[in-house]
C-alpha positions as CSV (number, residue, x, y, z in Angstrom):
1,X,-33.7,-28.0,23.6
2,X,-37.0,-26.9,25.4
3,X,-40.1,-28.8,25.8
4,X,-43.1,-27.0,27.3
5,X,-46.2,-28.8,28.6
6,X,-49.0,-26.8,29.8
7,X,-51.9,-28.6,29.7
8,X,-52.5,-30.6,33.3
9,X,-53.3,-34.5,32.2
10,X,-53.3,-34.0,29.1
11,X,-49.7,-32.4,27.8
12,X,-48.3,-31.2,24.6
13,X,-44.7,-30.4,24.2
14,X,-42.3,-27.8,22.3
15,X,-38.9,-28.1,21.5
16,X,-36.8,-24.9,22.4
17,X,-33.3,-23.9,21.3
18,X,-31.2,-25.3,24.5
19,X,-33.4,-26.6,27.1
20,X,-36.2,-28.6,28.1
21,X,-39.1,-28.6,30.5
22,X,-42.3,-29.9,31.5
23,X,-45.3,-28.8,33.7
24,X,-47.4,-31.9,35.1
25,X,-50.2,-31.7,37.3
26,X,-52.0,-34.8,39.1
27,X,-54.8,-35.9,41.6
28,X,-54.6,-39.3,43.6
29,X,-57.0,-40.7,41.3
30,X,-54.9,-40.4,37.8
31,X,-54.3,-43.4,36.5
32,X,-51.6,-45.3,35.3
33,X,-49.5,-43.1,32.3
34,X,-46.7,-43.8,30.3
35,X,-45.5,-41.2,27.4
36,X,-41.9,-41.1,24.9
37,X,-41.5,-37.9,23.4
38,X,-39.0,-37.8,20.9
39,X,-36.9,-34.5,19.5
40,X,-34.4,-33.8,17.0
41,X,-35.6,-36.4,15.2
42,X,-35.9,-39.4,17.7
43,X,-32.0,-38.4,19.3
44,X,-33.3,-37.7,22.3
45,X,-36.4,-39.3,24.0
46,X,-38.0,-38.8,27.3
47,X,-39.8,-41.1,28.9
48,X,-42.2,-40.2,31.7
49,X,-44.0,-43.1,33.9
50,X,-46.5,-41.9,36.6
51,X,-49.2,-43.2,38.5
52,X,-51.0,-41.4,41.5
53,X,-47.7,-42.5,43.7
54,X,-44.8,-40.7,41.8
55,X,-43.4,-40.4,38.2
56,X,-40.4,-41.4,36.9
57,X,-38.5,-39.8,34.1
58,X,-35.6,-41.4,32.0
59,X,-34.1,-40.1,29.3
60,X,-32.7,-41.9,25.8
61,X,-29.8,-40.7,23.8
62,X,-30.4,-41.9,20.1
63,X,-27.0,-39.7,19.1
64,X,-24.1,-42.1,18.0
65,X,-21.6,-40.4,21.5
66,X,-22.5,-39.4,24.7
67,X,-24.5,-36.8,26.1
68,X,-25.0,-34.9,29.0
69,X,-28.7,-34.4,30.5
70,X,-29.7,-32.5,33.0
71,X,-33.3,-32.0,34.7
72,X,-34.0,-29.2,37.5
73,X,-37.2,-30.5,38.8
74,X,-39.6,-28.3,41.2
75,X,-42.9,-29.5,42.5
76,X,-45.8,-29.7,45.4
77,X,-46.8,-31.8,47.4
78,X,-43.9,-34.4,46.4
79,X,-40.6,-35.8,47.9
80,X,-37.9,-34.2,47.1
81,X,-39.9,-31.0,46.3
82,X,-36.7,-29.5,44.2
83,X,-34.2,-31.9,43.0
84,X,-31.3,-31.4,40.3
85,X,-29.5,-34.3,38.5
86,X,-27.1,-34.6,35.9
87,X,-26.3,-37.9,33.9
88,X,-24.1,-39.0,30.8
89,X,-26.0,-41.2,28.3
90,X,-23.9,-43.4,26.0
91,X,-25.3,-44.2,22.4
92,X,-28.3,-45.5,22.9
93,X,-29.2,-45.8,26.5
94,X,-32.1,-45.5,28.7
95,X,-31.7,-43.8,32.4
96,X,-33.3,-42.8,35.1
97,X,-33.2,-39.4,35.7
98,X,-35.6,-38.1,38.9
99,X,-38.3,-40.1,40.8
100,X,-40.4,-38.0,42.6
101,X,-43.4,-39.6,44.9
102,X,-46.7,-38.0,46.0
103,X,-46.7,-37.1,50.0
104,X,-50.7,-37.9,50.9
105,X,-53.6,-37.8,48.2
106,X,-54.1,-34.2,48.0
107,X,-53.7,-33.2,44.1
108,X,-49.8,-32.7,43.5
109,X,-48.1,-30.9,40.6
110,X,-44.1,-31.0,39.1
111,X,-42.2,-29.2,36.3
112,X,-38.5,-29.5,35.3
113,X,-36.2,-27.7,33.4
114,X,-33.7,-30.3,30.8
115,X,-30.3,-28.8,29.5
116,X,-28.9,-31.0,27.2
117,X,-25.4,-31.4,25.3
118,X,-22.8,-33.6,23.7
119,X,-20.3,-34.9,26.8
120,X,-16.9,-33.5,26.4
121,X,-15.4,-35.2,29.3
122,X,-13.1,-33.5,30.8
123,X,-12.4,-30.9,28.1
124,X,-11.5,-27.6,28.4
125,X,-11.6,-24.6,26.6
126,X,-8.3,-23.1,25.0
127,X,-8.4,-19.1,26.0
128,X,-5.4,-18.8,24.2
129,X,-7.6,-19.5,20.5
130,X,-8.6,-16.4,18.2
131,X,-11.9,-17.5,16.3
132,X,-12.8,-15.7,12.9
133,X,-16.1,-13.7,12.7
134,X,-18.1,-16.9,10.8
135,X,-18.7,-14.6,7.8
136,X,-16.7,-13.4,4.5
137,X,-14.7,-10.4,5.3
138,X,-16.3,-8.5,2.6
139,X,-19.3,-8.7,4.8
140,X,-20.4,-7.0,8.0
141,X,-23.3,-7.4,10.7
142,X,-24.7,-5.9,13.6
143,X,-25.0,-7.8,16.6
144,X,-28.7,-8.3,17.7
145,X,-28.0,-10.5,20.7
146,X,-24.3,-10.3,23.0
147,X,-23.4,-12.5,25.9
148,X,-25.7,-12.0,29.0
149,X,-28.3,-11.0,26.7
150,X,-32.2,-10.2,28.2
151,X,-34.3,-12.1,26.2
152,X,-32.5,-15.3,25.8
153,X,-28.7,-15.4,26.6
154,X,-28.7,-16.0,30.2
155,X,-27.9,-19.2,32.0
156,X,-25.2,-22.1,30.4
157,X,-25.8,-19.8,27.5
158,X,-24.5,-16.6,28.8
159,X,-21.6,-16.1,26.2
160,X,-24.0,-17.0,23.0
161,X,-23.7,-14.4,20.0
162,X,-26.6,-13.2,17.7
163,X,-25.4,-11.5,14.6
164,X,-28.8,-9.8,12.1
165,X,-28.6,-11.5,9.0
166,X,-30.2,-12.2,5.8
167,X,-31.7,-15.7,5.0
168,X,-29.2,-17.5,2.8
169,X,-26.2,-15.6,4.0
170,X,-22.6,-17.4,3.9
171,X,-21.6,-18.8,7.3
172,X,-18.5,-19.7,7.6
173,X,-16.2,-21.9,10.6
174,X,-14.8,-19.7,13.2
175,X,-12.6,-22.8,14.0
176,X,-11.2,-25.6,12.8
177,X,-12.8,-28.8,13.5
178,X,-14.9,-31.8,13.0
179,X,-18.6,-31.8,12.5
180,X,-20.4,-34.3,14.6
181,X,-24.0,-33.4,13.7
182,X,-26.5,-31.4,11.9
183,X,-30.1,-30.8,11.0
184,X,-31.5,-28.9,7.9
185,X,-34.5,-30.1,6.9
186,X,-36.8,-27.4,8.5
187,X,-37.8,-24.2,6.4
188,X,-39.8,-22.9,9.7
189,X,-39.2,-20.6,12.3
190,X,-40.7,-17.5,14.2
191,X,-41.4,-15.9,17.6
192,X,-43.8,-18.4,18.7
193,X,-43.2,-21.8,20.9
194,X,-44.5,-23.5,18.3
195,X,-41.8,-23.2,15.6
196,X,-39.0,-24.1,18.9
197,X,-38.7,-27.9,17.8
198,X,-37.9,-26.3,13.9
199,X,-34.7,-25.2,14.8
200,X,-31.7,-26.5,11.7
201,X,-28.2,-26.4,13.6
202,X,-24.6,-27.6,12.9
203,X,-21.9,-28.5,15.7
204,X,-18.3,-29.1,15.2
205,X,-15.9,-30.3,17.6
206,X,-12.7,-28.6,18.2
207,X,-9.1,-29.8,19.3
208,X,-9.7,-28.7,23.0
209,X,-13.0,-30.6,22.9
210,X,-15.4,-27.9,23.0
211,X,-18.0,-27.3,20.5
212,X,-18.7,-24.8,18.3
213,X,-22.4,-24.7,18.1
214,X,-24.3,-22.6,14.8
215,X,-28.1,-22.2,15.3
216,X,-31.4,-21.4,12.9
217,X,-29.9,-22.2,9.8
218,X,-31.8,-22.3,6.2
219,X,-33.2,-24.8,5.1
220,X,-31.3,-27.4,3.4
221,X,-28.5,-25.1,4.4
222,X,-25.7,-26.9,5.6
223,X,-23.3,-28.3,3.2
224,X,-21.0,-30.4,5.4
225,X,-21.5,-33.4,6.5
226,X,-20.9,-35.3,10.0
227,X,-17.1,-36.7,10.0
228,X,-16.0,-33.6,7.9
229,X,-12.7,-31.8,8.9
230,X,-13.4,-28.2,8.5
231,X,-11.0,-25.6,8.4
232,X,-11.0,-22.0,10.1
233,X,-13.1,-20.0,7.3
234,X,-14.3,-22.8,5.1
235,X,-18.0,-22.5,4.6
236,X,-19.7,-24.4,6.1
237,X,-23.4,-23.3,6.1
238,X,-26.0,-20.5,5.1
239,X,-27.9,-18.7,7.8
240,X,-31.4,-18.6,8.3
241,X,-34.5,-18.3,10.1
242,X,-35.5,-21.3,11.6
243,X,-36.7,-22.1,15.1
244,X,-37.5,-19.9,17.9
245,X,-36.5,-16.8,15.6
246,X,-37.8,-13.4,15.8
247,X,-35.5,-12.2,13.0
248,X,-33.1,-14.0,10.6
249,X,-30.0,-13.9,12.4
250,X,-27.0,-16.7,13.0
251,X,-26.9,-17.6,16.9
252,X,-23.1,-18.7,17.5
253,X,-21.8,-20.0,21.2
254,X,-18.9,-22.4,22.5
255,X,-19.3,-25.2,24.8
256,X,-18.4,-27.6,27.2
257,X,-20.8,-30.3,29.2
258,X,-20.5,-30.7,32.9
259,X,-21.0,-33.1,35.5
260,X,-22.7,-31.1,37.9
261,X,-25.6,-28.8,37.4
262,X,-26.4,-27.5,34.1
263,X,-25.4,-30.1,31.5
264,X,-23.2,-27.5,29.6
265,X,-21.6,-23.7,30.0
266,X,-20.7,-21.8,27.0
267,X,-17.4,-20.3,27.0
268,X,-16.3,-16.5,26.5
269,X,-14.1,-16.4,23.0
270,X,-12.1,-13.6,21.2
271,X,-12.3,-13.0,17.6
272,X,-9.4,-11.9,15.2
273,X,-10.1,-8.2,14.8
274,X,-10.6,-7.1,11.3
């Protein structure tokens, strides 16, 4: 997930695919502020508390686990002027992320970069797993987007797959598993910032922990439902257009969180060939 504020004193925010981040700018006489913005439907909140000393940012997992949140914070005329944290959230708590404080009362400015994900612990990914292409076999797509693509697959998301496909198409589960959460109610999407909190999504869980993440679905699309075992090729969803989307397509990548840095990396897989 990805929120974008550009407006100094006055912010608005986006929600993007995977990440977050913010752009704040301040004089020594702004007063007192306190914001919570909410996405994916009120699971994740941030809430930002700054005066013309410092800010504070927490963060609030509304999920029913853990999740993993990290902020890469930059800024001028603050202390630390670049900070990077990472912190696990159980259900429903509140914690501080960064504090920053202004140096002297010259105008100062921040932004940070969020990465968020479900904690897997300790889990690792199983190298040894073939996944299934998550479409019929009678079916065949090209491949808009590889791993280390240019416009968006760099990063934790490195190893993320695009495949060009029509709205409604059959998606079905590379891999065995157990969903853990979903959303479908959106029916909007396009190449714009302002469609990148409109982004429908499924993720199931796999044995090894990882999670098997399925991105811009249709609308009303997903016909599992959280606490469903799925099996390898069982369909599980229909693709869409939803989100930051130039082009109906499926956007398919496997994860793990991490304690340090970036709250997750996405995994390199191997498909069955056909």
């Amino acid at each position: 997930m990805k929120h974008l504020s550009l407006t100094p004193l006055s912010p608005f925010y986006f929600i993007c695919a995977l990440f977050t981040c913010f752009s704040l700018f301040h004089t020594a006489e702004s007063r007192a502020d306190e914001r919570k913005t909410c996405f994916q439907h009120d699971k994740i909140c941030y809430l930002t508390v700054e005066d013309k000393k410092g800010a504070h940012i927490s963060a609030q997992n509304n999920y029913p686990f853990p999740m993993r949140v990290s902020l890469h914070l930059t800024g001028h005329n603050i202390t630390p002027s670049r900070k990077t944290a990472n912190a696990r959230l159980g259900p429903g708590e509140i914690k501080n992320i960064i504090s920053i404080q202004a140096k002297n009362h010259d105008p100062w400015r921040y932004n940070w970069i969020s990465q968020l994900h479900p904690d897997t612990g300790d889990a690792a990914h199983d190298d040894t797993v073939l996944y299934q292409l998550p479409f019929p076999k009678t079916k065949s797509y090209p491949i808009s987007q590889g791993p280390n693509g240019a416009f968006s697959h760099r990063g934790p998301n490195s190893f993320a797959i695009d495949w060009a496909m029509p709205v409604g198409s059959e998606i079905l589960a590379a891999r065995e598993g157990t969903v853990i959460a979903f959303r479908e109610d959106s029916s909007k999407g396009g190449a714009s910032n302002k469609y990148k909190s409109e982004e429908n999504y499924l993720w199931i869980k796999h044995s090894d922990g990882t999670i098997g993440q399925y991105l811009h679905l249709e609308k009303n699309g997903v016909i599992v439902q959280v606490g469903d075992k799925v099996r390898t090729g069982q369909l599980i969803a229909y693709s869409g257009n939803t989100g930051y989307s130039s082009n109906p397509h499926l956007h398919f990548h496997v994860s793990t969180s991490q304690s340090h840095g970036a709250a997750f990396i996405s995994h390199q897989i191997s498909f069955v060939p056909r």
